[in-house]
C-alpha positions as CSV (number, residue, x, y, z in Angstrom):
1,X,-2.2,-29.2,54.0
2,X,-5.8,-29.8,55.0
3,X,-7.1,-33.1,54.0
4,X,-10.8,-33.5,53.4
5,X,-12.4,-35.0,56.3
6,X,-14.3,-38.3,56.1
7,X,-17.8,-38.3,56.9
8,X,-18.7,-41.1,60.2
9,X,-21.5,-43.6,59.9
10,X,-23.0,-44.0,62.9
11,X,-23.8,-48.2,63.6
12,X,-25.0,-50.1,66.0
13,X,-22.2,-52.5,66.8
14,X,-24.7,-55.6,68.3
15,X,-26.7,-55.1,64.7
16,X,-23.7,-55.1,62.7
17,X,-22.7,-57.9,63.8
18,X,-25.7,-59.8,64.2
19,X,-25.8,-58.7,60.3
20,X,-22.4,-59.6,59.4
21,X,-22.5,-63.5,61.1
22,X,-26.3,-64.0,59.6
23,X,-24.7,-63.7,55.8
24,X,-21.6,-65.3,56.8
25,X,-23.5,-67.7,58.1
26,X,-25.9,-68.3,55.1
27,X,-23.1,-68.2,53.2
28,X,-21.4,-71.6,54.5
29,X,-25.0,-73.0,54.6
30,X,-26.1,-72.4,51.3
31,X,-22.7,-72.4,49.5
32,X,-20.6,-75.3,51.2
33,X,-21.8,-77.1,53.7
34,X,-25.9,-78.6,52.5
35,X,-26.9,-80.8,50.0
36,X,-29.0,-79.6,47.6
37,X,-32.7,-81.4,47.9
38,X,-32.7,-81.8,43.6
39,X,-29.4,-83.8,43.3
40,X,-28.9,-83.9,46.5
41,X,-25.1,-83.0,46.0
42,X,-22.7,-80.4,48.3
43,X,-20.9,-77.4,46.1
44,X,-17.5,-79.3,46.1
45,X,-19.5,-82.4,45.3
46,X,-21.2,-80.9,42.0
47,X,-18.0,-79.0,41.1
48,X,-15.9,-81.8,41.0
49,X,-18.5,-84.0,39.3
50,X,-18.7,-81.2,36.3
51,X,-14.9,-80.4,36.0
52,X,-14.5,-84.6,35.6
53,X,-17.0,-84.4,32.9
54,X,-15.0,-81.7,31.4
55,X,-12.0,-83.7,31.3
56,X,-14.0,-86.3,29.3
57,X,-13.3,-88.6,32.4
58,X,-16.3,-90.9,31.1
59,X,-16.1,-95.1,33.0
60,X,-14.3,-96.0,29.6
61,X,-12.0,-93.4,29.8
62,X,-8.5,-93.6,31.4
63,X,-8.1,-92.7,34.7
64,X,-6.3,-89.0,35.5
65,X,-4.3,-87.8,37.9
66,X,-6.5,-87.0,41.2
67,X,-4.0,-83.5,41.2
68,X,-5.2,-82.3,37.5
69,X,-9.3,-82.6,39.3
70,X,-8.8,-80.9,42.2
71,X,-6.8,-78.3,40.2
72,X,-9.4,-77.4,37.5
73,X,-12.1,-77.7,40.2
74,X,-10.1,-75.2,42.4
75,X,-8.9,-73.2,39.2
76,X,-12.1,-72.6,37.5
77,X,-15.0,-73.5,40.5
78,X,-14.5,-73.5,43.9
79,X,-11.5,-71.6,45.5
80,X,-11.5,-73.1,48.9
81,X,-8.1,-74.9,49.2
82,X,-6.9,-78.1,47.5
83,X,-7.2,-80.4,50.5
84,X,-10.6,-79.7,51.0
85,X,-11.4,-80.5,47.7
86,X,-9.5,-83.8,47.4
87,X,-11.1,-84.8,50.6
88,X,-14.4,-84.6,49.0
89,X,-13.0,-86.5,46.0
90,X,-11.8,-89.2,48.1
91,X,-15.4,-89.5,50.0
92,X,-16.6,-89.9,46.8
93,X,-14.7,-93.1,46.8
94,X,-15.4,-95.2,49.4
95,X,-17.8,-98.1,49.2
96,X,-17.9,-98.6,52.9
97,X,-19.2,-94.4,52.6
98,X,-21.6,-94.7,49.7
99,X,-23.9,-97.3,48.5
100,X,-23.2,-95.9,45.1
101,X,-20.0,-94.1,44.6
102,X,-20.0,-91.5,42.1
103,X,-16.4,-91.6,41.4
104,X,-13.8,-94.1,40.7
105,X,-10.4,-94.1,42.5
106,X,-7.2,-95.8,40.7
107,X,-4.8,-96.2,43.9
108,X,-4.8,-95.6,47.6
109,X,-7.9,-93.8,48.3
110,X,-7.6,-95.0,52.1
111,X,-9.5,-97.7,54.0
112,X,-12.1,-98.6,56.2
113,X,-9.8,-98.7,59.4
114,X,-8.6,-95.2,58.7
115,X,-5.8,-95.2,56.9
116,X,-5.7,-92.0,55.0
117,X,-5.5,-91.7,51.1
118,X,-2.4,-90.8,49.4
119,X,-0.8,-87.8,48.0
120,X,-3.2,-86.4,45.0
121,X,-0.1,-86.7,42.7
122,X,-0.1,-90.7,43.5
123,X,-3.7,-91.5,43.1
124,X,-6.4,-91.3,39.8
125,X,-9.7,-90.9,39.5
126,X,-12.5,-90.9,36.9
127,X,-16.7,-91.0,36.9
128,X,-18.6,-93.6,37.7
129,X,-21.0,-95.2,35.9
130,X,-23.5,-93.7,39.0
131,X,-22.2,-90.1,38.2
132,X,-22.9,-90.4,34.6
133,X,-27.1,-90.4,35.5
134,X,-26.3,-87.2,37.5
135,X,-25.0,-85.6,34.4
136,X,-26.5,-87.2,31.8
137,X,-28.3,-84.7,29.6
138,X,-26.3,-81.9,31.1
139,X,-25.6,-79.8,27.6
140,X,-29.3,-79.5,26.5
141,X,-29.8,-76.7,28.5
142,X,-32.3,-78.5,31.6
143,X,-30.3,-77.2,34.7
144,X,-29.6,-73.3,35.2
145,X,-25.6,-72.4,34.7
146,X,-24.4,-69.5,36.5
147,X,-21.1,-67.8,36.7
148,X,-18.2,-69.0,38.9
149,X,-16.6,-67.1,41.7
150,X,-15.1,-64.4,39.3
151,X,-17.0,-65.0,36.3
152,X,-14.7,-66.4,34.0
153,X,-16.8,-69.5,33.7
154,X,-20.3,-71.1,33.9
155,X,-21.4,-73.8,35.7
156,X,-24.2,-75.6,36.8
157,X,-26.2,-74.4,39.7
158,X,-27.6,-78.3,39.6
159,X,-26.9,-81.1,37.7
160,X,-29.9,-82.7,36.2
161,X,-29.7,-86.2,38.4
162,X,-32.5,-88.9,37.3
163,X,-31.2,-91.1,40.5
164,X,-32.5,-89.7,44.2
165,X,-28.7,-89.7,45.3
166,X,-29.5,-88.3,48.7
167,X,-31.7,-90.8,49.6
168,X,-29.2,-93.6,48.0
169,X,-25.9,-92.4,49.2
170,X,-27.0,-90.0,52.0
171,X,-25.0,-87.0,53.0
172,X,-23.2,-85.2,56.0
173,X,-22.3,-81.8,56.8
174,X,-22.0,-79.1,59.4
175,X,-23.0,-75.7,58.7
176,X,-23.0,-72.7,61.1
177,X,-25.9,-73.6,63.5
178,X,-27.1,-76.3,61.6
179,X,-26.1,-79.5,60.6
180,X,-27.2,-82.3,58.3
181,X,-26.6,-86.3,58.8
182,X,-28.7,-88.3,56.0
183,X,-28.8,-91.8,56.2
184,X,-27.5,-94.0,52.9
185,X,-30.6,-96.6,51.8
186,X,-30.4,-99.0,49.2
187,X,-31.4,-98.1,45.9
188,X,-34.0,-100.3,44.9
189,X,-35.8,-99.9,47.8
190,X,-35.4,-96.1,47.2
191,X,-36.7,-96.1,43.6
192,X,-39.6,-98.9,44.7
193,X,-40.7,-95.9,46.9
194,X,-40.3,-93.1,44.1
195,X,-42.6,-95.1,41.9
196,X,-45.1,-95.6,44.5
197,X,-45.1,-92.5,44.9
198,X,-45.7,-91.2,41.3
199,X,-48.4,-93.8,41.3
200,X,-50.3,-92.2,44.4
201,X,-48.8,-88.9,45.5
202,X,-50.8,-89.1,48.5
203,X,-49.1,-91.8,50.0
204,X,-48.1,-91.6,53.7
205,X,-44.7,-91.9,55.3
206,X,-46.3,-95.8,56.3
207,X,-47.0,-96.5,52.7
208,X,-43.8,-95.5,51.4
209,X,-41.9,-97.3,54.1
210,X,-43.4,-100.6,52.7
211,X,-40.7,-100.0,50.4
212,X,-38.4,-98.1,51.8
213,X,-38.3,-99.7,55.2
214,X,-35.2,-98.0,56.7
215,X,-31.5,-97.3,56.1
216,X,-29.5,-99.7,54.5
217,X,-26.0,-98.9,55.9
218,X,-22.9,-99.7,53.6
219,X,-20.8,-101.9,56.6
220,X,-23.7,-103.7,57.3
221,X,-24.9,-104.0,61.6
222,X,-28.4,-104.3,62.7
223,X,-31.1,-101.5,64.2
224,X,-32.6,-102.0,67.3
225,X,-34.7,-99.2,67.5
226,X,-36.8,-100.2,64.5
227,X,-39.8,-99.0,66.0
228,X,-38.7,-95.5,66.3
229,X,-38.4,-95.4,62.3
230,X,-41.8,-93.5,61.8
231,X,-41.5,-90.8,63.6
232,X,-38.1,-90.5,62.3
233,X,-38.9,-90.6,58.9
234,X,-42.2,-89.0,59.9
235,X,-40.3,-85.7,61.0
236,X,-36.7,-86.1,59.9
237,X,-34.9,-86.0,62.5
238,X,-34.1,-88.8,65.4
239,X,-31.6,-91.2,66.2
240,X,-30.8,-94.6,65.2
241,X,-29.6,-96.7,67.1
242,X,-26.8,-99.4,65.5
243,X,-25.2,-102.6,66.6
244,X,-22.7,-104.9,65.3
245,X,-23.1,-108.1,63.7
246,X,-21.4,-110.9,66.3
247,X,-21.6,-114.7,65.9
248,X,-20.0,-116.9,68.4
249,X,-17.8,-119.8,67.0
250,X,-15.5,-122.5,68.5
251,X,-11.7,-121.5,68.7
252,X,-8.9,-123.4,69.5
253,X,-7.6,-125.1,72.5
254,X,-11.3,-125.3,73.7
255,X,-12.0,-121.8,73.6
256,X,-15.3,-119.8,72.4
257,X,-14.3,-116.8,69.7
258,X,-16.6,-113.4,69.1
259,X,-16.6,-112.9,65.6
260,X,-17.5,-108.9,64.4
261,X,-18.4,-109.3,60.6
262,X,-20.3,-106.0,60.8
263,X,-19.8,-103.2,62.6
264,X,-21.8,-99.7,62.6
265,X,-21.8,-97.0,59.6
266,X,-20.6,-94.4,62.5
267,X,-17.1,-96.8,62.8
268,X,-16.8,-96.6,59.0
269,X,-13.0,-95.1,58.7
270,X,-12.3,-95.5,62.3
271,X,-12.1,-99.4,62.6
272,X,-8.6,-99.1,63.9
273,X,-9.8,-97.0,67.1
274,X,-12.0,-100.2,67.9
275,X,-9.6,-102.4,67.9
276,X,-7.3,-100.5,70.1
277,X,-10.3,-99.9,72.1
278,X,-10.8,-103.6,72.8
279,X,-7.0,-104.5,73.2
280,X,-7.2,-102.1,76.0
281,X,-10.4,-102.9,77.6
282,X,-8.3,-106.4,77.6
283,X,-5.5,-104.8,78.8
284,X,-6.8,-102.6,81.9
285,X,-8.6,-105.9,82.7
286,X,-11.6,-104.0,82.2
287,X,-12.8,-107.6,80.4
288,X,-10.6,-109.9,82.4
289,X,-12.2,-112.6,80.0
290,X,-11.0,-111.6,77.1
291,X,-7.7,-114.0,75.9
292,X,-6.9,-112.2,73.0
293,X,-7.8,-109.3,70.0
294,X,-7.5,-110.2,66.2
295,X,-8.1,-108.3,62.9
296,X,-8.6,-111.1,60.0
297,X,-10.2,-108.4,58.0
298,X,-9.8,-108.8,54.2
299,X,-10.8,-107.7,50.7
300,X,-14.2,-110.5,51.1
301,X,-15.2,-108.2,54.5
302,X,-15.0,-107.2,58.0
303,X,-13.5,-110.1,60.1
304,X,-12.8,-108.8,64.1
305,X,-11.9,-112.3,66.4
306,X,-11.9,-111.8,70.0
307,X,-10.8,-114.8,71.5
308,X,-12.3,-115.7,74.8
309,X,-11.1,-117.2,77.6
310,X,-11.6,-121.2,78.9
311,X,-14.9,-121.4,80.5
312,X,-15.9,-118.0,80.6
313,X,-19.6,-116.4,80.1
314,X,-19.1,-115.6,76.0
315,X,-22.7,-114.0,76.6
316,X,-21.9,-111.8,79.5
317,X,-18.7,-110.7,77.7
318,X,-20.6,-109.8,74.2
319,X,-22.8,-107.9,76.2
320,X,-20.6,-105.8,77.9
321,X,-18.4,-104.8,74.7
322,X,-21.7,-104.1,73.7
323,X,-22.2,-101.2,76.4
324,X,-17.9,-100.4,76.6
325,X,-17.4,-100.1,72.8
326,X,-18.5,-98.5,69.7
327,X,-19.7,-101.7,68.5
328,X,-23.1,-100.2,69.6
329,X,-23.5,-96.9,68.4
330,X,-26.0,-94.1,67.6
331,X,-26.4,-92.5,64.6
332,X,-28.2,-89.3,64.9
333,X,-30.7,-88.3,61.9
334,X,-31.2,-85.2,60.6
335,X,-32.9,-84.5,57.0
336,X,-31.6,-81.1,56.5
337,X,-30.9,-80.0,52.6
338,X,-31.5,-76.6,51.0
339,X,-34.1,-75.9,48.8
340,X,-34.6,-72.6,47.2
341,X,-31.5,-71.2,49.2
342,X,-33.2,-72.0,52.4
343,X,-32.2,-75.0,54.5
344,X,-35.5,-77.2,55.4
345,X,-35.6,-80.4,57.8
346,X,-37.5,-83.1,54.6
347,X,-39.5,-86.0,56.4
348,X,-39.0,-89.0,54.4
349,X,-42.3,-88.3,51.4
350,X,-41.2,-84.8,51.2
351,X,-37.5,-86.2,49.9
352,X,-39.5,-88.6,47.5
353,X,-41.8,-85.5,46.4
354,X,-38.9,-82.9,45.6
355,X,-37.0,-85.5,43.7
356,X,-40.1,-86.4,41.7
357,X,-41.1,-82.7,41.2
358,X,-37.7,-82.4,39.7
359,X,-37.4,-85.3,37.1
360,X,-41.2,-83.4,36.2
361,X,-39.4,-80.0,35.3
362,X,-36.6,-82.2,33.9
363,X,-38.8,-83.7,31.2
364,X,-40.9,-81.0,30.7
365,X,-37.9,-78.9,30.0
366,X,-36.4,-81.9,27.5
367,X,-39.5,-82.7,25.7
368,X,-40.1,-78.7,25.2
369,X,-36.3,-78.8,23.6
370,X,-37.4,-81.8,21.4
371,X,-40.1,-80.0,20.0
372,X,-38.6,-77.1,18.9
373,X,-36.4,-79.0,16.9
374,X,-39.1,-81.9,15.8
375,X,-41.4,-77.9,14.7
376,X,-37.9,-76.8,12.9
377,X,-37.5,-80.2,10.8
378,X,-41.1,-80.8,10.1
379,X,-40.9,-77.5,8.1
380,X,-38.1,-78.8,6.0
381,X,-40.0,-81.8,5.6
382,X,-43.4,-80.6,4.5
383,X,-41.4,-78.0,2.4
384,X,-39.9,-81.2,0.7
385,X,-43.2,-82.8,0.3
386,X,-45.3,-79.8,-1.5
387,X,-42.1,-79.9,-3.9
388,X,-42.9,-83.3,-5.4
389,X,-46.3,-82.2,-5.6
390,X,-45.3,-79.2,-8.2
391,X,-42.0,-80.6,-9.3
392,X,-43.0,-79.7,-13.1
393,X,-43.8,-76.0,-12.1
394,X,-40.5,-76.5,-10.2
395,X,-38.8,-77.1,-13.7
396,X,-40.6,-74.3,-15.4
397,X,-39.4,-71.6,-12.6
398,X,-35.9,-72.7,-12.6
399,X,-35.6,-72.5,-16.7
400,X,-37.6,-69.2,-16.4
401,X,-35.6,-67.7,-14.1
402,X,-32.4,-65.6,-14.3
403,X,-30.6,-66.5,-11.1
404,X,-30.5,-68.7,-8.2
405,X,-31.8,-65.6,-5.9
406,X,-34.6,-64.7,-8.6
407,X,-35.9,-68.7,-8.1
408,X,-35.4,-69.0,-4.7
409,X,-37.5,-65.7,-4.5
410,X,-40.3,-67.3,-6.7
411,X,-40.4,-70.5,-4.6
412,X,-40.4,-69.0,-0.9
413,X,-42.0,-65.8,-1.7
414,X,-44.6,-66.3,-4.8
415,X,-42.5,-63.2,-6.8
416,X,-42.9,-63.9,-10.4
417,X,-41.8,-61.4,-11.5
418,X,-39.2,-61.4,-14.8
419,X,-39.7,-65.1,-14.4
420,X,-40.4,-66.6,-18.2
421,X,-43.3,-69.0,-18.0
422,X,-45.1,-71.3,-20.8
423,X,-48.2,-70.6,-19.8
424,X,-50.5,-67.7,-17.3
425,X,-51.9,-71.0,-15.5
426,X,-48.2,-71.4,-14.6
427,X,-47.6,-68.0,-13.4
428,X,-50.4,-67.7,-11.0
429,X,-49.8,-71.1,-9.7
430,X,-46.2,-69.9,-8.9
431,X,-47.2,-66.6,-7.2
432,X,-48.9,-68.8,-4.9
433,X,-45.3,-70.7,-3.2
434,X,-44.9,-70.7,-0.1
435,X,-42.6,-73.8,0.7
436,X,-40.6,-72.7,3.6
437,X,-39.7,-69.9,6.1
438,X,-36.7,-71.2,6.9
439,X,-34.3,-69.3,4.2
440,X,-31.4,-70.7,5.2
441,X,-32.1,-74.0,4.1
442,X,-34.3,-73.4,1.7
443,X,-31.3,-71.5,-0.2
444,X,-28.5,-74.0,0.2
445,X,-31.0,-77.0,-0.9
446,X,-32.5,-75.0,-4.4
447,X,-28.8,-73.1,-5.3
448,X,-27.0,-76.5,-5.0
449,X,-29.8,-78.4,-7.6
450,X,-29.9,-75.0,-9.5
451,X,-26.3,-75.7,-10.2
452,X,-26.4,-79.4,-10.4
453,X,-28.8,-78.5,-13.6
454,X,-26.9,-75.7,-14.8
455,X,-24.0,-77.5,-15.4
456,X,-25.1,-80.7,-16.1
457,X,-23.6,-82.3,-19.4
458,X,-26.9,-84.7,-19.9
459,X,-28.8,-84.9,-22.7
460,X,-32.5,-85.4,-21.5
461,X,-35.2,-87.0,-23.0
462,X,-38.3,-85.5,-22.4
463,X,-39.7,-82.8,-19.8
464,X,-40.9,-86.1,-18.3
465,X,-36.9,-87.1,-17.8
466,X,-36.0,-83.6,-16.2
467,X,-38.6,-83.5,-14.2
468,X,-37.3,-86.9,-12.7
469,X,-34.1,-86.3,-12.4
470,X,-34.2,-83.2,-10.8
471,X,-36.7,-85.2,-8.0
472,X,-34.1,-87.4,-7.5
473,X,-31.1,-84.4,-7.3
474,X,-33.6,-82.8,-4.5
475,X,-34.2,-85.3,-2.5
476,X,-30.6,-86.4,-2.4
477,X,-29.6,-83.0,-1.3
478,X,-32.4,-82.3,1.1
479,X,-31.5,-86.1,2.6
480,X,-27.7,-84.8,3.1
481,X,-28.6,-81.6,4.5
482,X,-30.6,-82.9,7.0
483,X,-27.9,-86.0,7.7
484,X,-25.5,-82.5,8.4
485,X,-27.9,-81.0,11.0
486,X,-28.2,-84.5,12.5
487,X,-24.0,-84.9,13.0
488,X,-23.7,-81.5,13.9
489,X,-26.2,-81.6,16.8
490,X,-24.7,-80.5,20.1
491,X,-26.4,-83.1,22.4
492,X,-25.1,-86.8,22.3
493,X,-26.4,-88.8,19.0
494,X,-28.5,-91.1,21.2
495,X,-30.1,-88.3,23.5
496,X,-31.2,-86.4,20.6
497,X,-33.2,-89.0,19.0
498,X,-36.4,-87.5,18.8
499,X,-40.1,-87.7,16.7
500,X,-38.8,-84.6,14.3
501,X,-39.1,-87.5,11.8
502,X,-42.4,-88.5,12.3
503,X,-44.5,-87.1,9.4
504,X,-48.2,-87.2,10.2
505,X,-48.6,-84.9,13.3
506,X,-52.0,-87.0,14.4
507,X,-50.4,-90.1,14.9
508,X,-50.2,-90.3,18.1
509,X,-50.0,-93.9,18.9
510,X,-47.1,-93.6,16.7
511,X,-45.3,-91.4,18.4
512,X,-45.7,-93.2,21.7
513,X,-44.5,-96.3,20.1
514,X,-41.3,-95.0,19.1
515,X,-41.0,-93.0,22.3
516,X,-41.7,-95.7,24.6
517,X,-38.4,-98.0,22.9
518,X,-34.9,-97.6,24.4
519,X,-32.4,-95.1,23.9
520,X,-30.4,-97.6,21.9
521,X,-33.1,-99.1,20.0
522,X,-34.8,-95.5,19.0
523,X,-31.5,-94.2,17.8
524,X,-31.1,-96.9,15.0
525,X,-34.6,-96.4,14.4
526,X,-34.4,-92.8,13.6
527,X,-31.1,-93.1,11.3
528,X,-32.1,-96.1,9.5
529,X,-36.2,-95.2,8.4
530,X,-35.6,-91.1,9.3
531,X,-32.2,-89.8,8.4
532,X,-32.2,-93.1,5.4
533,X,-28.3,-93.8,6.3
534,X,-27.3,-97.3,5.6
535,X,-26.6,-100.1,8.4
536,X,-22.7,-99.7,7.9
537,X,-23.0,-95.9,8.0
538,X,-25.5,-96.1,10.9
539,X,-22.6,-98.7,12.9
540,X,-19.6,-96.4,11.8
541,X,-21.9,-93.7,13.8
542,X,-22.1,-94.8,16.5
543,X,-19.3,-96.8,17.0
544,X,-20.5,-100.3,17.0
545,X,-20.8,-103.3,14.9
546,X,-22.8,-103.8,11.7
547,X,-24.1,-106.6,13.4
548,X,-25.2,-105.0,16.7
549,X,-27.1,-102.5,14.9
550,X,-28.8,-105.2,13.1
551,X,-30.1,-107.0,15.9
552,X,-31.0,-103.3,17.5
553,X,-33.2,-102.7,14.4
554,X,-35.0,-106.0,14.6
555,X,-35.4,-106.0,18.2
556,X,-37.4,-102.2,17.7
557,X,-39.3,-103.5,15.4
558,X,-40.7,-106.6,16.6
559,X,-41.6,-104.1,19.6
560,X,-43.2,-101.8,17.4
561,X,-45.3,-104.2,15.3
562,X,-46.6,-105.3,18.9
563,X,-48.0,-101.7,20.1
564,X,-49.0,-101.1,16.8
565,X,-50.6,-103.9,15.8
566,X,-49.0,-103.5,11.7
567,X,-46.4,-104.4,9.8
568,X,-44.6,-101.0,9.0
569,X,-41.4,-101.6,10.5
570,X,-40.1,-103.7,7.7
């Protein structure tokens, strides 16, 4: 039996693989081992950060187990092995890592010496209140979402920080012919240097290290090469050189004692392999002077006593650990973090200018949501306000008409037709309505007063009486309907607090007056003058005291009496 022959594509094997190791290698760059410049967060990193805030593992939430994370960030977003994974949970952890750790471990996520973290079933985790400002505003649609490894799920390609985490916590990782080592700084310094940037984008790297003036490691120890921090920062890479923090005290028995209370960021996690180091050195006689090696480390800091020998040079001896040990080190820089799927060496302004450029297309993005839903409210609420304008003709329609759909059509639409009115003055007036395009509403708000009417047992007074009482019926039920679209808004209540309520378009100061309060204080704001709920409806909300929202309330308005220069806020 003849089987059909295979045609043979002729390759070049040097270009194939060239080829084949070029994505490979873009792959692990782009997809595992870089930062991103935005949120400056590695795949794993983001992943796990999402599938906590899945889990609803907010800072007042229990902790969960550390298993149940890595399995729903293995499960649904990166397959790549638990233990890688869970390692990048646990470096998440560590103070003496981070200046701000994003997550927060329950158990034993390991130590500064080395000692490894337990089993994921024994340890649990949760956000930190630092994570939360990386994901904050997440579900109103700011960052792109994309689908997971086999499209089953979406997740976010960044997560919109509003902290410069790389510059704050720093980074590491080692790609295929590339590698990235960011330094940690400390975060007021950092965000000094973001807002003199924003206040003169054409600051140099000089300028902005008025503020930022160099890495600010987590365990503390001195640079000695300060000088070389321009042209580090100036090009991004360099190296840094790092040296413990030693006093000399008096010991017992008439002897001098080295004390370590700081010891380079490169020992972080390795401070056991020092202190064998020196009890060796010691040993070998490499330091004949040294009498003996101590670890009085505890929860209040690094404590490392080497206890010298009577009437030796405690100088000489300092010196020479110095040179021997890692208690000088060198931290080698590299600013390496991909933007637009291509890895780019930052200098130190170029960091500060993608992070800024991103909180721009942040709020641009945010605000542009806001407005669409301030344009679809305002509609409602000018529909609302041309009604009390024409309640009586209002009146007349709905006794003239035959059905909810033929008045609905007469007030949207201006069709009068089979419509009974008193007068031709009425008729033309009502073929000129035109209250809202938004049918939706429009039809829930006039069927559910059309009915109210309809079967309404009252005996009225007067035309005069109706027409009040039906004012009253619409309001109310134009006031619940929009309290419904408020609670069933996806975003979080005080996110979405927005100037849909403001009436008068042109009043701009207005607008930045209520804009310009906090979150907290804007939310109570809205509900009480905007949605009209009442303080113990506004507290039952969200979740808080009558009494808090109060003080809230009073605390806006003194606030916006002083922009505004009135008394409206009463």
């Amino acid at each position: 039996m003849k089987t059909k022959e295979q045609p043979i594509i002729q390759l070049d094997f040097s270009e194939e693989m060239r080829n084949s190791y070029r994505d490979y290698a873009m792959s692990v760059i782009i997809a595992r081992a870089l930062p991103d410049v935005r949120d400056g967060l590695k795949p794993v990193q983001r992943r796990i950060l999402y599938a906590m805030d899945e889990l609803g593992l907010a800072p007042d939430k229990p902790h969960r187990k550390s298993a149940r994370i890595v399995g729903d960030t293995m499960g649904k977003y990166h397959p790549h092995g638990d233990s890688s994974i869970y390692d990048a949970l646990v470096h998440m952890t560590e103070e003496y890592s981070l200046s701000l750790p994003l997550v927060d471990g329950h158990g034993n996520f390991g130590s500064i010496d080395g000692d490894g973290a337990a089993a994921m079933r024994y340890t649990e985790a949760r956000l930190s209140k630092t994570a939360m400002t990386m994901l904050e505003n997440l579900d109103k649609g700011l960052v792109p979402f994309g689908p997971n490894f086999d499209e089953s799920e979406k997740e976010p390609l960044v997560l919109p920080a509003t902290l410069p985490n790389l510059l704050i916590n720093g980074t590491t990782g080692i790609a295929v012919g590339m590698a990235t080592n960011m330094p940690p700084h400390n975060p007021g310094e950092v965000i000094d240097g973001v807002i003199a940037y924003m206040d003169n984008p054409e600051i140099s790297t000089k300028g902005l290290m008025k503020y930022i003036k160099g890495p600010d490691f987590p365990t503390g120890a001195a640079i000695t090469n300060t000088d070389d921090l321009f042209d580090i920062y100036d090009t991004g890479e360099g190296k840094i050189k790092l040296r413990a923090k030693a006093e000399i005290e008096n010991g017992t028995n008439g002897r001098k004692n080295i004390v370590v209370t700081e010891i380079p960021y490169t020992v972080a996690g390795n401070k056991t392999k020092l202190l064998e180091n020196l009890v060796s050195l010691s040993k070998d006689k490499v330091f004949d002077e040294i009498y003996d090696v101590r670890d009085e480390s505890s929860k209040e800091g690094i404590r490392i006593v080497v206890e010298v020998k009577k009437d030796r040079n405690v100088e000489n001896l300092l010196n020479g650990l110095y040179q021997k040990t890692a208690l000088e080190d060198t931290y080698g820089v590299n600013m390496l973090a991909v933007k637009d799927k291509q890895p780019i060496t930052f200098t130190l302004k170029g960091l500060v200018q993608e992070f800024v450029e991103f909180q721009e297309e942040l709020y641009t993005k945010e605000y542009e949501h806001l407005l669409e839903k301030a344009k679809a409210r305002l509609e409602i609420v000018a529909g609302l306000i041309k009604a009390t304008d024409v309640i009586d003709l209002i009146i007349e329609i709905l006794r003239g008409s035959n059905s909810v759909k033929q008045a609905k059509n007469c007030l949207i639409n201006g069709v009068t037709t089979d419509i009974k009115f008193k007068s031709q003055k009425s008729e033309k007036a009502a073929a000129k309505l035109d209250f809202t395009k938004n049918q939706a509403d429009a039809e829930d708000i006039l069927q559910n007063v059309y009915l109210k009417l309809f079967n309404c047992k009252k005996e009225f007074e007067s035309d005069e009486h109706i027409a009040k009482w039906l004012t009253k019926v619409c309001i109310n039920e134009s006031k619940d309907l929009l309290r419904l679209h408020f609670r069933k808004r996806s975003v979080p209540l005080e996110e979405a607090i927005n100037l849909s309520c403001i009436d008068n378009t042109q009043d701009i100061d207005l607008i930045k007056a209520v804009m310009s309060l906090p979150k907290n204080q804007r939310a109570v704001i809205h509900l009480f003058y905007f949605e009209d709920l009442q303080i113990n409806e506004i507290a039952k909300l969200l979740g808080i005291k009558e009494s808090t929202v109060k003080a809230r309330l009073s605390r806006a308005r003194q606030k916006l009496k002083a922009k505004l220069g009135d008394d409206d806020y009463e």
